[in-house]
C-alpha positions in Angstrom: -23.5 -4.3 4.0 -22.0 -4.2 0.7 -18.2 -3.0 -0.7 -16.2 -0.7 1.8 -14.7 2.1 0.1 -12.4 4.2 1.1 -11.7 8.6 0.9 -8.4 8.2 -0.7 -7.3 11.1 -3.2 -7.5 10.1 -7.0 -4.0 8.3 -7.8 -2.2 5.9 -9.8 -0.7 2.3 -9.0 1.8 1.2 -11.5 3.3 -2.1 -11.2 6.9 -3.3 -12.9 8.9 -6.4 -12.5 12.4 -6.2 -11.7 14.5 -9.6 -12.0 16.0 -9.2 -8.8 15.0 -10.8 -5.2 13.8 -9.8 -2.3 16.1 -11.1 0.8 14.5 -14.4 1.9 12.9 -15.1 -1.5 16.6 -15.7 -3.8 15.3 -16.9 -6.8 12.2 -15.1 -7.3 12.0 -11.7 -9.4 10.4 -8.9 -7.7 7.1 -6.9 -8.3 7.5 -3.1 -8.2 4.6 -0.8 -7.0 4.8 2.7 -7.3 2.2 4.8 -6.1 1.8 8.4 -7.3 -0.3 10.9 -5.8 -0.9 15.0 -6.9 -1.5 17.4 -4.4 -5.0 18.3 -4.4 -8.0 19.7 -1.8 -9.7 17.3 0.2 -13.8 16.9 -0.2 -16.6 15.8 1.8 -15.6 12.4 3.5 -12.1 13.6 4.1 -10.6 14.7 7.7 -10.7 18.1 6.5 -12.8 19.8 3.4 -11.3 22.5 1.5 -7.7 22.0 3.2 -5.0 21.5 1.0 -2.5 18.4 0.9 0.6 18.1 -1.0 1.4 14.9 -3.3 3.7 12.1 -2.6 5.3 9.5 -4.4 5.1 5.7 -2.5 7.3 2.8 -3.6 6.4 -0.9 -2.6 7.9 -4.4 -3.1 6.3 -7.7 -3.4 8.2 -10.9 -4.3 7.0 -12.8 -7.6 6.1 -16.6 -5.2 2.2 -17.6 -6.0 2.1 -16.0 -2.3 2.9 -12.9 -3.4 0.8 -12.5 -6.9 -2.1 -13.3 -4.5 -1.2 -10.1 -2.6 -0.3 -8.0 -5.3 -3.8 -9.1 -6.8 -5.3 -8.1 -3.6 -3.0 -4.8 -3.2 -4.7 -3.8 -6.6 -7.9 -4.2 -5.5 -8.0 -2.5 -2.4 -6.0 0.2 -4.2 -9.8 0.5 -6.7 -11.6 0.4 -4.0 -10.0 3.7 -1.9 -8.4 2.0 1.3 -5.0 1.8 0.5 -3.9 5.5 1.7 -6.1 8.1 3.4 -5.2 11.7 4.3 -4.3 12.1 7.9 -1.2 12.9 10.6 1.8 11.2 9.5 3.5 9.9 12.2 7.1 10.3 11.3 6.5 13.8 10.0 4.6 14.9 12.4 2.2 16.7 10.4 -1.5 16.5 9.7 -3.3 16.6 6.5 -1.0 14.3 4.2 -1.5 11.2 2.2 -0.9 8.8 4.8 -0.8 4.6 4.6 -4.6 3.6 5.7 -3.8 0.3 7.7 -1.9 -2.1 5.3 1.5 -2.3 5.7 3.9 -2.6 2.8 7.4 -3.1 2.2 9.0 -0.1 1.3 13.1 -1.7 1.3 14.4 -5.2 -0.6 16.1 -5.6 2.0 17.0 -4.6 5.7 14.6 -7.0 7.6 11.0 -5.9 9.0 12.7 -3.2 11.5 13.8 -1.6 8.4 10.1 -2.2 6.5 11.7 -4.3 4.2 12.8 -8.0 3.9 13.4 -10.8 5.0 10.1 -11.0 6.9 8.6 -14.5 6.6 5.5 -13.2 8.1 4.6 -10.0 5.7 2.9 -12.2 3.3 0.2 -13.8 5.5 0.0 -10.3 7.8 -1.1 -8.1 4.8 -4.0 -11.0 3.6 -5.2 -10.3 7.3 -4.8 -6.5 7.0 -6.6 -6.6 3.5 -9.5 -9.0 4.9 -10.3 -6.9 7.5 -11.0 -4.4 5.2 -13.6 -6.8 3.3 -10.6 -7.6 0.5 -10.3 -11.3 0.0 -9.3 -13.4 -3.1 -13.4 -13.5 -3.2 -14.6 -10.4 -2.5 
């Protein structure tokens, strides 16, 4: 069957380290993701050729535990591989044709608690490996 891909636009992951913790993981520094995408057109494979979509700037954290350098690990790859964002309707905007989250969920807040995508959310860590795995990213693949 082979590697799935993804039709995300051409962007950049960046990753930085911050000293401070994530709530629920005191103690631990904190990984920094920032995810940069330019506006562009989309091409063949995306929702709609030839339309335009504007750029967008993402920001995700992931607590420095051996946990969470497996996910970031992960994060990186599925981020190579296309299926981290996608172009589509973004639900809180209510528009079509932006750069959208494709299906694995980050933490976008230090803190605030999973109602507020952010932590403390004891669970995030094992949900994401699921998210990733079912789109064929394992510590193996």
């Amino acid at each position: 069957y082979g590697v799935e891909t993804g039709n995300m636009p051409t962007g950049r992951m960046v990753v930085s380290y911050v000293p401070n913790s994530c709530d629920g993981f005191q103690g631990t520094g904190t990984f920094v993701i920032k995810y940069e995408f330019h506006g562009g057109v989309q091409v063949r494979g995306m929702p709609s050729p030839g339309q335009s979509y504007p750029g967008t700037t993402r920001i995700a954290y992931i607590p420095d535990t051996p946990e969470g350098q497996q996910v970031l690990g992960l994060l990186k790859k599925s981020f190579s591989r296309g299926l981290t964002f996608t172009i589509g309707r973004s639900v809180t905007r209510g528009q079509d044709n932006l750069i959208v989250w494709n299906g694995i969920h980050h933490k976008t807040s230090m803190t605030g608690g999973a109602a507020h995508y952010g932590y403390p959310d004891q669970e995030y860590l094992k949900r994401v490996q699921e998210e990733l795995a079912d789109k064929g990213i394992t510590p193996n693949s």
